[in-house]
Every structure is written in C-alpha cells, then in structure tokens.
C-alpha positions as a Python dict, from the first residue, in 0.01 Angstrom:
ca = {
    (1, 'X'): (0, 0, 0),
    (2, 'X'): (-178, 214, -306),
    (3, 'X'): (-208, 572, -250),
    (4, 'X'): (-514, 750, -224),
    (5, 'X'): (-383, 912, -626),
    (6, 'X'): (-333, 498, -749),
    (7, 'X'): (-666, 450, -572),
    (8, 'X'): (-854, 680, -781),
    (9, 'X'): (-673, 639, -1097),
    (10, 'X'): (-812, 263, -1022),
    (11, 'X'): (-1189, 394, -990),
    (12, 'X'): (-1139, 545, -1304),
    (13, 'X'): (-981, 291, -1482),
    (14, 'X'): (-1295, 77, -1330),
    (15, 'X'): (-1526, 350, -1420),
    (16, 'X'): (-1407, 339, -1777),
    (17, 'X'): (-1429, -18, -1827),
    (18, 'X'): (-1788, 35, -1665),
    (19, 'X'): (-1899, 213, -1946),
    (20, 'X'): (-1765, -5, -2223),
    (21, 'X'): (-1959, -300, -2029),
    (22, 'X'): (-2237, -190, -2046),
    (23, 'X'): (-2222, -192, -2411),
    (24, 'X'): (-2095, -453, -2475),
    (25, 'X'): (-2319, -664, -2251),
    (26, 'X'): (-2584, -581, -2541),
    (27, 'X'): (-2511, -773, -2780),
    (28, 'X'): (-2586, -1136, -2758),
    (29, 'X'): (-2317, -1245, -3034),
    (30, 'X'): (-2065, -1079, -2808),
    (31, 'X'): (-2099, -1315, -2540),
    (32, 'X'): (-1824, -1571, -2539),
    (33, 'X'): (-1579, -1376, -2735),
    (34, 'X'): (-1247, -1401, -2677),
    (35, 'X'): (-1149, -1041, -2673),
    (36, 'X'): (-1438, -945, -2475),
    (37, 'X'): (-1424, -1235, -2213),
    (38, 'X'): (-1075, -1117, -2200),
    (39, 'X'): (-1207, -794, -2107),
    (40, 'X'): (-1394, -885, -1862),
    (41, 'X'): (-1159, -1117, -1717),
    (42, 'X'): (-961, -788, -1632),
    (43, 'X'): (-1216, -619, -1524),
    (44, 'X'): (-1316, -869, -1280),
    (45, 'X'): (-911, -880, -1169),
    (46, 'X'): (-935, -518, -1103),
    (47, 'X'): (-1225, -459, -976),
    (48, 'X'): (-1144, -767, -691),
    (49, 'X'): (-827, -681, -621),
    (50, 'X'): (-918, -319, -530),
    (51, 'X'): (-1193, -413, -312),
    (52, 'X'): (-965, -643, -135),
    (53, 'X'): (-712, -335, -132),
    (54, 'X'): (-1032, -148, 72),
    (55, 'X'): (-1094, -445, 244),
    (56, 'X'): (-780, -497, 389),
    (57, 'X'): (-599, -177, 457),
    (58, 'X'): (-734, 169, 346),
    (59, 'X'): (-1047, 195, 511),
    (60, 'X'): (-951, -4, 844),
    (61, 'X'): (-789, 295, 1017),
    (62, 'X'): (-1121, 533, 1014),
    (63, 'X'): (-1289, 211, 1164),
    (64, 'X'): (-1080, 364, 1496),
    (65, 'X'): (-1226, 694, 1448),
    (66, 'X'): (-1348, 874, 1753),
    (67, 'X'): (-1684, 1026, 1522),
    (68, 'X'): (-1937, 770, 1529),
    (69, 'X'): (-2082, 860, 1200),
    (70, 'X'): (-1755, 819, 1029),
    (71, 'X'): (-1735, 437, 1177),
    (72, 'X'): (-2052, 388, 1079),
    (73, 'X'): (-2021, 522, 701),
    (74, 'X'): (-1670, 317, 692),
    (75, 'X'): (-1881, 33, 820),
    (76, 'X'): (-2147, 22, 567),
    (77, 'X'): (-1889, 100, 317),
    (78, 'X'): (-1692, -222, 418),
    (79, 'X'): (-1986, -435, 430),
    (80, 'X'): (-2162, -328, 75),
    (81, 'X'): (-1817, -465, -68),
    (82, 'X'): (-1846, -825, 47),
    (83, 'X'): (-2246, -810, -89),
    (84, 'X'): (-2093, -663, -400),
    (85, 'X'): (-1775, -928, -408),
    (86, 'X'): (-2053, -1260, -412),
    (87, 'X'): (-2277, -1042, -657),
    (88, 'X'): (-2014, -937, -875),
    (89, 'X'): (-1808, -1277, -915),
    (90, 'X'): (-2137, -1476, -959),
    (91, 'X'): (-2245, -1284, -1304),
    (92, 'X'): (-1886, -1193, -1399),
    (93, 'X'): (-1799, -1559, -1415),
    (94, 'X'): (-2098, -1613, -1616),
    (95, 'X'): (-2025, -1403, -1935),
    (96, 'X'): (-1812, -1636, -2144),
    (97, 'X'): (-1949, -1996, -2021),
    (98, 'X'): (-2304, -2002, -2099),
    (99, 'X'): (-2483, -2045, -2430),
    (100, 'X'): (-2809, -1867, -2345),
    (101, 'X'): (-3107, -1813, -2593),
    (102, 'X'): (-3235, -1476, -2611),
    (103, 'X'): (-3490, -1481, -2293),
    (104, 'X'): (-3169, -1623, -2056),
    (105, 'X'): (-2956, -1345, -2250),
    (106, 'X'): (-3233, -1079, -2149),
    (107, 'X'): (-3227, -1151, -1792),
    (108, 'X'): (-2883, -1205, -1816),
    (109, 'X'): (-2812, -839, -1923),
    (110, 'X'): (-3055, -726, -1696),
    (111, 'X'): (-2817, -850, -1393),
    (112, 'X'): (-2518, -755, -1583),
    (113, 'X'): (-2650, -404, -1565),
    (114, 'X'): (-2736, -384, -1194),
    (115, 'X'): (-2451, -521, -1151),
    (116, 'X'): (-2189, -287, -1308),
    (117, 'X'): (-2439, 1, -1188),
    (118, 'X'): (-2318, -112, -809),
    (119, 'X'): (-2003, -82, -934),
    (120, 'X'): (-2017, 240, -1050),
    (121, 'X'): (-2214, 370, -716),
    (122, 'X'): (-1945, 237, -531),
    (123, 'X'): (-1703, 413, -690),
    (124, 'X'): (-1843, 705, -692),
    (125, 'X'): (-1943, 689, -317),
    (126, 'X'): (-1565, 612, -256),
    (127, 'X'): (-1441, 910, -434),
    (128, 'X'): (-1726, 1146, -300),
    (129, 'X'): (-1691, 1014, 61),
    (130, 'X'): (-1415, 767, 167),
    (131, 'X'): (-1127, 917, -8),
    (132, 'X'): (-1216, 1249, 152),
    (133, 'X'): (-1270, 1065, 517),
    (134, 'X'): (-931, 940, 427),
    (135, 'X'): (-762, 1275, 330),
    (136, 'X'): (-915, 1395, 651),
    (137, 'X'): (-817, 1190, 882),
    (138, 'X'): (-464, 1211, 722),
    (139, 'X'): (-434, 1559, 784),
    (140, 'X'): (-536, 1577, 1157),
}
C-alpha cells in the first residue's frame, strides 16, 4: 500500500505530465511519434494504476465513516474514477493509432483536452479533499 506522501508525489508526477500533454496534443505531426506515444503510454500506466490504487484500498476505509457527508464525498469520488477510467482509456488509446486529417485531429484535441482537464480536477480534488479526509480519519 502507497502512502498518502507516494500518493501525492504520484498526482504530481500526473500533474506534470498533464501539462506537457496538453502541448503536445497540439501539434498534429506529433501524433504517432514514437517518443511521444511513449509518453503517453506512461502516462496512461500511471494514471490507471493510481486510480486502481484509490479504487481498491485508500479511499475504502472513509466509505465506513460514521459522517454522512464524508461517505458521500468518498462516494462520488469513487464513482467519477470509473467515468474517468472508460473516458480516459478510450482517447488515450487513440493517440498513436489513427491517421486523422486536420478536422478528426481538431476534435480529436478537443477530447484530448477535456480529457486531461478531468485529470487534473481530479487530482486536485484528491489533494484538496481526500488526502485530508484521509489524514483525518488517520488521526482520530
């Protein structure tokens, strides 16, 4: 299991490659290169396996909370992830296998964008108010 330091040295490390992203998503000639589809081929690794992380062990425990309003945060929390998981694997896997003209690349960086902006909400909703839900439940 991560600790609540590993898990937010992993939101920034996804935070970071957030930024590069969106970027790189762009530029049209970029699509399909090697070092950036190898880019985001670890960004999609990282980003999955620290929602599955969430999914599976850090957030479960607050789900037994005896505050309503933290279940139901923790609740919406853990739900938004599997919306996010479909969303985000869909467009992710799209980046290096399609040859799009500029109209499919448009709307293709158009998702690409909402896309890593959910990311970066999600992130910074975890670090504003899960971590903290964490820390305080860890201390009572």
């Amino acid at each position: 299991m991560y600790t609540l330091e590993e898990l937010e040295q992993q939101n920034r490390d996804i935070a970071n490659l957030c930024q590069v992203l969106l970027v790189l998503v762009r530029e049209p000639e970029l699509r399909g290169n090697p070092y950036v589809c190898d880019l985001v081929s670890r960004f999609y690794d990282k980003v999955w396996m620290h929602l599955m992380f969430e999914d599976k062990s850090l957030y479960t425990d607050l789900l037994n909370s005896p505050e309503p309003s933290v279940v139901e945060r923790v609740t919406a929390f853990h739900d938004s992830a599997r919306a996010l998981k479909k969303r985000f694997g869909s467009h992710i896997k799209q980046w290096c296998h399609v040859d799009a003209d500029e109209e499919e690349h448009a709307a293709f960086k158009q998702e690409m964008t909402e896309v890593i902006g959910a990311i970066m909400e999600r992130v910074s909703a975890e670090n504003e108010t899960m971590i903290p839900l964490v820390r305080a439940q860890q201390h009572h």
